[in-house]
C-alpha positions in Angstrom: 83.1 -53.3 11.2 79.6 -53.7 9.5 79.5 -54.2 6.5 75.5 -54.7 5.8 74.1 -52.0 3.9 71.0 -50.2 5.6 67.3 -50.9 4.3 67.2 -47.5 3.0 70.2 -48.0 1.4 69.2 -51.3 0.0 66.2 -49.9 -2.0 67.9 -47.1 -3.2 70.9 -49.8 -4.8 67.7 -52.0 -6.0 65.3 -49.3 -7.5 68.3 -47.5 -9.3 69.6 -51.0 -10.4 66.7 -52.3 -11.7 65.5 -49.0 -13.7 69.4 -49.3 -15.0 68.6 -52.6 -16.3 64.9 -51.9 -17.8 65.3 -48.6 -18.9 68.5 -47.2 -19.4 69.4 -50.7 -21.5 66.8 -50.5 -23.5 68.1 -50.1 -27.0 71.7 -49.9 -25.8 72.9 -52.2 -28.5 71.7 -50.0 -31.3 72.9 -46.8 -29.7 76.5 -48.5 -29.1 76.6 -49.1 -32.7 76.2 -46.4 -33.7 77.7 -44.4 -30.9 74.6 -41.9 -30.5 73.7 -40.4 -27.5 70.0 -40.4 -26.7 69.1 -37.0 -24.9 65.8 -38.8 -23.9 67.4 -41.7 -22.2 69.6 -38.8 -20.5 66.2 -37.1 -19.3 64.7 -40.8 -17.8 68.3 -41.1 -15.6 67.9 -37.7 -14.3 63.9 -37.9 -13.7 65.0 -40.4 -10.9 68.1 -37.8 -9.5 70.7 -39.6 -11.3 71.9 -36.6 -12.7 72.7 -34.7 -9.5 73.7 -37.6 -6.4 75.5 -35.5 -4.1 74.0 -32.1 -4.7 72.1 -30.1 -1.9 67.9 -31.2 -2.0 67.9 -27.4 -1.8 68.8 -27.6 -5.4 67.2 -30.7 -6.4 69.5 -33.0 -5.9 69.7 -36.2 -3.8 72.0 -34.5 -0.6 74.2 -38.0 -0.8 77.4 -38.6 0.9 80.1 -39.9 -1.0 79.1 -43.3 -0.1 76.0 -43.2 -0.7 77.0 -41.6 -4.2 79.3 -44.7 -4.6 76.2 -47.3 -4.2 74.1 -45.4 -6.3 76.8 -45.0 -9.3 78.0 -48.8 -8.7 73.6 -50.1 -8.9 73.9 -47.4 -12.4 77.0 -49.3 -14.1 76.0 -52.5 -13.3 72.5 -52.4 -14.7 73.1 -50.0 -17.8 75.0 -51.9 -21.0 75.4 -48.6 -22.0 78.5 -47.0 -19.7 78.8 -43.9 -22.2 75.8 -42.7 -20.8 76.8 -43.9 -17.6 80.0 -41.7 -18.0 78.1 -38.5 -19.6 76.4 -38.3 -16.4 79.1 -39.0 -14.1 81.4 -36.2 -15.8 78.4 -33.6 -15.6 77.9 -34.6 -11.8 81.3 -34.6 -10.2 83.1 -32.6 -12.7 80.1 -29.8 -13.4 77.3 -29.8 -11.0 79.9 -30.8 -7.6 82.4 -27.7 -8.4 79.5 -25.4 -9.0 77.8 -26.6 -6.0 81.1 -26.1 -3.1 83.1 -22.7 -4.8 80.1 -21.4 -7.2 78.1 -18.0 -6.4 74.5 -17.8 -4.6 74.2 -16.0 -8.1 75.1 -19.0 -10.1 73.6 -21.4 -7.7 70.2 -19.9 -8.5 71.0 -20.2 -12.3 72.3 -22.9 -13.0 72.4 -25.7 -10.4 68.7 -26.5 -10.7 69.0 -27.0 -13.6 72.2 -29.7 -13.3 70.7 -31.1 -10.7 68.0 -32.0 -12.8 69.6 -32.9 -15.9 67.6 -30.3 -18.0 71.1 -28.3 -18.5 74.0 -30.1 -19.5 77.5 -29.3 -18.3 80.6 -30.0 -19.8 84.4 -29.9 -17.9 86.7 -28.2 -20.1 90.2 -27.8 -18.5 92.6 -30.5 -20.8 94.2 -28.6 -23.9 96.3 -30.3 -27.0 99.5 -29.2 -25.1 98.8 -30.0 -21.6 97.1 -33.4 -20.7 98.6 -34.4 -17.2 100.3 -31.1 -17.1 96.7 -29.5 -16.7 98.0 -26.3 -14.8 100.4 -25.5 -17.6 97.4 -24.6 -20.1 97.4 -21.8 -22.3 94.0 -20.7 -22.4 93.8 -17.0 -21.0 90.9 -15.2 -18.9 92.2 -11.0 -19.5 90.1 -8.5 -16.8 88.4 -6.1 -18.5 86.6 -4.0 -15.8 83.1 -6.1 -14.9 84.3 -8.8 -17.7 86.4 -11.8 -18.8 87.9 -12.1 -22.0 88.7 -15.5 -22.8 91.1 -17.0 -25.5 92.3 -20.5 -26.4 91.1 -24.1 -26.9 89.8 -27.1 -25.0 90.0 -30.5 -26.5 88.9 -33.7 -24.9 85.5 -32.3 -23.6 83.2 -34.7 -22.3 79.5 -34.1 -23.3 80.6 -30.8 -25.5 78.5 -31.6 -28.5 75.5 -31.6 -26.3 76.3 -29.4 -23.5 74.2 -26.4 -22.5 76.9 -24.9 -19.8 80.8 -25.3 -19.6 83.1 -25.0 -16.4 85.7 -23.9 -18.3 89.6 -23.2 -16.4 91.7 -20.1 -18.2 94.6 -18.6 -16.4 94.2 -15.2 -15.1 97.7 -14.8 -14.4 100.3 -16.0 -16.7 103.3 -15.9 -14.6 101.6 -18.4 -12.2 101.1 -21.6 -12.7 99.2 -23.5 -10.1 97.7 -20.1 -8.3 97.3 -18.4 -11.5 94.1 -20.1 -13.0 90.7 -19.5 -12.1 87.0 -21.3 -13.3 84.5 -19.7 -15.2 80.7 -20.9 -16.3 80.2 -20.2 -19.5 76.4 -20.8 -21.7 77.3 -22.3 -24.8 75.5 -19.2 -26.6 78.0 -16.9 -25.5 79.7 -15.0 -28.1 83.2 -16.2 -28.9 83.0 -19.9 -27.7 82.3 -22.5 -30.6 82.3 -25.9 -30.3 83.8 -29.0 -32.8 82.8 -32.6 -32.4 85.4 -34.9 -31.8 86.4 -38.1 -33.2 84.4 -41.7 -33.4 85.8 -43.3 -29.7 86.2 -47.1 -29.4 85.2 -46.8 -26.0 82.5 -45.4 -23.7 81.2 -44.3 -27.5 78.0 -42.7 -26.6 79.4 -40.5 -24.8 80.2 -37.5 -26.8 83.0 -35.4 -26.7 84.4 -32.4 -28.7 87.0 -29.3 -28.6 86.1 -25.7 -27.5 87.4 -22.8 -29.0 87.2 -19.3 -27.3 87.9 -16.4 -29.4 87.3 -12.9 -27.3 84.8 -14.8 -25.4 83.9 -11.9 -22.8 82.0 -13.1 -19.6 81.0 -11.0 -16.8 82.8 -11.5 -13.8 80.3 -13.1 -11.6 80.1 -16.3 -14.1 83.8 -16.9 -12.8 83.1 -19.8 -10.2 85.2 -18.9 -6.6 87.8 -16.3 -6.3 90.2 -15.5 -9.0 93.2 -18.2 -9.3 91.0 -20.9 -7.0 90.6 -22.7 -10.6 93.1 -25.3 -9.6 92.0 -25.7 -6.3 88.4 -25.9 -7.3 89.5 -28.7 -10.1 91.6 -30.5 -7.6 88.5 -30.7 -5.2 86.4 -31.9 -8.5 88.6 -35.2 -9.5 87.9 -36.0 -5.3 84.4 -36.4 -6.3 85.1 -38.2 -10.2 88.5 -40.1 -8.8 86.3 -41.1 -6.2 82.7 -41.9 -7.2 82.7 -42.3 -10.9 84.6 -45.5 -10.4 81.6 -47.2 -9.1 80.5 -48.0 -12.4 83.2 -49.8 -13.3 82.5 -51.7 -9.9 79.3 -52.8 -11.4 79.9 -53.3 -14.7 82.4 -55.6 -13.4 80.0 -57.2 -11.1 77.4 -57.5 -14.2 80.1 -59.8 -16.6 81.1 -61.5 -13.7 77.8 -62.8 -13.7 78.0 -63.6 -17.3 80.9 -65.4 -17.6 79.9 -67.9 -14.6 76.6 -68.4 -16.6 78.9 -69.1 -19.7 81.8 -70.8 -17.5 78.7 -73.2 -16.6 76.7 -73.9 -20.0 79.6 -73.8 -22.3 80.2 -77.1 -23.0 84.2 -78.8 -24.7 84.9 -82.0 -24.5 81.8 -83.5 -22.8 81.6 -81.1 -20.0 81.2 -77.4 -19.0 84.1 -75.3 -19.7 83.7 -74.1 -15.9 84.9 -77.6 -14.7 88.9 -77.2 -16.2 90.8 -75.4 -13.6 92.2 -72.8 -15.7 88.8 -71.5 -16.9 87.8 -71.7 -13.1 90.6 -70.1 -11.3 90.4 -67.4 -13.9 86.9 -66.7 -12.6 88.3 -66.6 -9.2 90.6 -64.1 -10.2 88.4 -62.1 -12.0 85.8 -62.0 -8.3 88.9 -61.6 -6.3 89.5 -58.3 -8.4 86.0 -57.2 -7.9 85.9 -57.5 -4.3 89.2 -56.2 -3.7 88.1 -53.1 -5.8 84.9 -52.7 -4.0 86.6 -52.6 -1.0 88.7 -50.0 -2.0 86.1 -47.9 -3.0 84.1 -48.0 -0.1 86.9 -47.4 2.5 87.6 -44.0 0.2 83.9 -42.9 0.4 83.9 -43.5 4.0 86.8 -41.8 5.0 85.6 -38.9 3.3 82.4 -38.9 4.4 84.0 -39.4 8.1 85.7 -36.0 7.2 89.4 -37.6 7.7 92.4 -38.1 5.3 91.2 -39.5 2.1 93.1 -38.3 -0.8 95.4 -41.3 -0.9 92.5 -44.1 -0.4 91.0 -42.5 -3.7 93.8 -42.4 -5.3 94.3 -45.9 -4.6 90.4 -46.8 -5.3 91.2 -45.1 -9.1 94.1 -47.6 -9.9 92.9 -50.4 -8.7 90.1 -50.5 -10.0 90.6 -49.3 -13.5 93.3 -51.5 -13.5 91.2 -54.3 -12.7 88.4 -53.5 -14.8 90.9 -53.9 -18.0 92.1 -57.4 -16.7 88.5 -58.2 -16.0 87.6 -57.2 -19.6 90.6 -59.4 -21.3 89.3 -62.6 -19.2 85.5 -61.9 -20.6 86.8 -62.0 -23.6 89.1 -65.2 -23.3 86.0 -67.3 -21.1 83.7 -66.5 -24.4 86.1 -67.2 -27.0 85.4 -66.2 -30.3 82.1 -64.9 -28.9 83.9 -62.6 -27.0 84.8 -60.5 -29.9 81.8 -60.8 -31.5 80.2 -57.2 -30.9 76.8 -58.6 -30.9 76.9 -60.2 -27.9 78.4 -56.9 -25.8 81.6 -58.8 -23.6 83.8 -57.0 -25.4 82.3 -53.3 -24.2 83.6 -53.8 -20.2 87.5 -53.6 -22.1 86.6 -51.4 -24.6 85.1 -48.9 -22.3 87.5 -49.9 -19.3 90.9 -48.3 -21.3 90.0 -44.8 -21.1 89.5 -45.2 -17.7 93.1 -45.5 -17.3 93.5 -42.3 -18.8 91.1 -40.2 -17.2 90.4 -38.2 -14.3 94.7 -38.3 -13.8 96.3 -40.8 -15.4 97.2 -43.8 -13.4 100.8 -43.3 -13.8 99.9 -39.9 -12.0 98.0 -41.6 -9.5 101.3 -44.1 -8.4 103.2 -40.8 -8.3 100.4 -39.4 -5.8 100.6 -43.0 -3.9 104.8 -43.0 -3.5 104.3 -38.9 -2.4 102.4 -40.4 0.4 104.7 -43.1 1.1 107.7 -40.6 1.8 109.2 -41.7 -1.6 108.9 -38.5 -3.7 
């Protein structure tokens, strides 16, 4: 196995990394605070294709593999402070512009995915409801023919990028005595009649990234804005969280790999009792835990991105990738905090934003407790 990255590869981790760092940073304290998201530092990620990765160069996108994706995303998280951006963008690629890209229309193709792929339109997933989380395929939201039309009904909560969106790929069921083959995927411009949007609550973590509920009320669509044939939604979806389960996890990759760096730096100038804090073994061999998890997790993600770009069985490796490392980034977060002390909660100096924005990822793109489920079916155990 070789493990060295190419020197194409190389400069595109450095130059995203870097601009990460410089750019997307920039101010990131002030907009944590006070949990804004800043359209224009949105606009400066996607200028340099961070908005559309994997999508075609056709389209205007960057035509990565998922690897590739992977390196890219890890460079983003570990030089932006700011991972609710980091997350915005994330959600719009793999959960949006991806799905729109493999099942959508030549029709919406030449509407839309430009656009996505160059961050000037904003997309917005909208499948979770307020009675089905996990249970995604039980929703109650409703897509009723109506000769060349959809008429739409119900309520989305949850919606990353919702406040701000410009487009939603929005799941309804089509048939409500299926479940799985019975929903199908629609993109919807947010001026369309009958679909209103509500911002949601203040969130602890990723903050920046805003989020909100969508209502439909006799929301009629024409039938080509339905995205693949009618009841593929789930399918679609499924192929979707591939893509997020796989690649968005990156960041938290490099987010860890940023406070890593901190704590060493802090591990080594900290100075108790006549010496630096780095030199008591329990302060050290919490370090070594803390790169052991980061390594392990890298790993992980790498051997998922590979196998599907290698076109063989993958859906357990990113399952796998998910857990561990959202798992790890939440123990990495707790150590930040305990290797800076009081400092650690102090929101000025930012080590408590890897926890803070590592929880939700637990939750997110299927739950972890979902993801051990998916693991043990594998196994031969379910």
């Amino acid at each position: 196995m070789d493990f060295r990255l190419s020197s194409e590869q190389q400069e595109t981790v450095s130059h995203i990394h870097r601009f990460a760092r410089d750019v997307l940073s920039a101010s990131a304290s002030e907009r944590i605070a006070s949990s804004h998201f800043d359209r224009n530092k949105w606009t400066q990620a996607s200028e340099i294709g961070l908005a559309g990765l994997p999508l075609p160069e056709e389209w205007g996108g960057s035509g990565f593999g998922a690897l590739d994706t992977m390196l890219a995303v890890e460079a983003l998280g570990q030089g932006c402070v700011d991972m609710g951006l980091v997350f915005s963008l994330c959600a719009h690629m793999f959960a949006c512009a991806v799905p729109l890209w493999r099942h959508g229309s030549r029709e919406l193709h030449e509407r839309y995915l430009s656009g996505m792929a160059k961050g000037s339109l904003i997309a917005a997933n909208a499948i979770t409801e307020p009675g089905s989380g996990s249970d995604a395929f039980a929703m109650r939201s409703s897509a009723r023919r109506d000769g060349e039309h959809y008429i739409l009904n119900g309520e989305k909560c949850f919606v990353t990028n919702a406040p701000v969106a410009d487009v939603f790929l929005l799941y309804a069921k089509t048939d409500a005595h299926q479940s799985y083959f019975g929903i199908s995927a629609f993109l919807i411009p947010r001026a369309t009649p009958g679909l209103t949007v509500t911002t949601g609550e203040r969130k602890s973590g990723l903050c920046t990234s805003p989020w909100g509920s969508v209502h439909l009320d006799d929301c009629r669509v024409p039938a080509w804005a339905r995205v693949g044939d009618e009841g593929a939604g789930a399918t679609i979806f499924q192929d979707s969280m591939i893509w997020e389960r796989g690649c968005l996890f990156a960041a938290y990759v490099g987010a860890m790999e940023r406070v890593l760096a901190q704590c060493v730096t802090q591990a080594r100038e900290r100075q108790q009792f006549g010496r630096p804090i780095g030199h008591n073994q329990a302060v050290s061999d919490r370090l070594v835990d803390f790169k052991l998890r980061l390594e392990t997790s890298r790993l992980l993600l790498y051997r998922a991105g590979w196998l599907y770009d290698q076109d063989l069985p993958h859906e357990e490796a990113i399952a796998q990738s998910k857990l561990w490392v959202s798992e790890c980034a939440v123990q990495c977060g707790l150590d930040a905090i305990q290797i800076f002390g009081g400092a650690g909660v102090c929101s000025e100096t930012g080590i408590d934003r890897l926890l803070l924005d590592a929880l939700p990822a637990r939750i997110f793109s299927g739950t972890n407790e979902i993801q051990r489920e998916f693991i043990a079916r594998h196994m031969g155990l379910r």
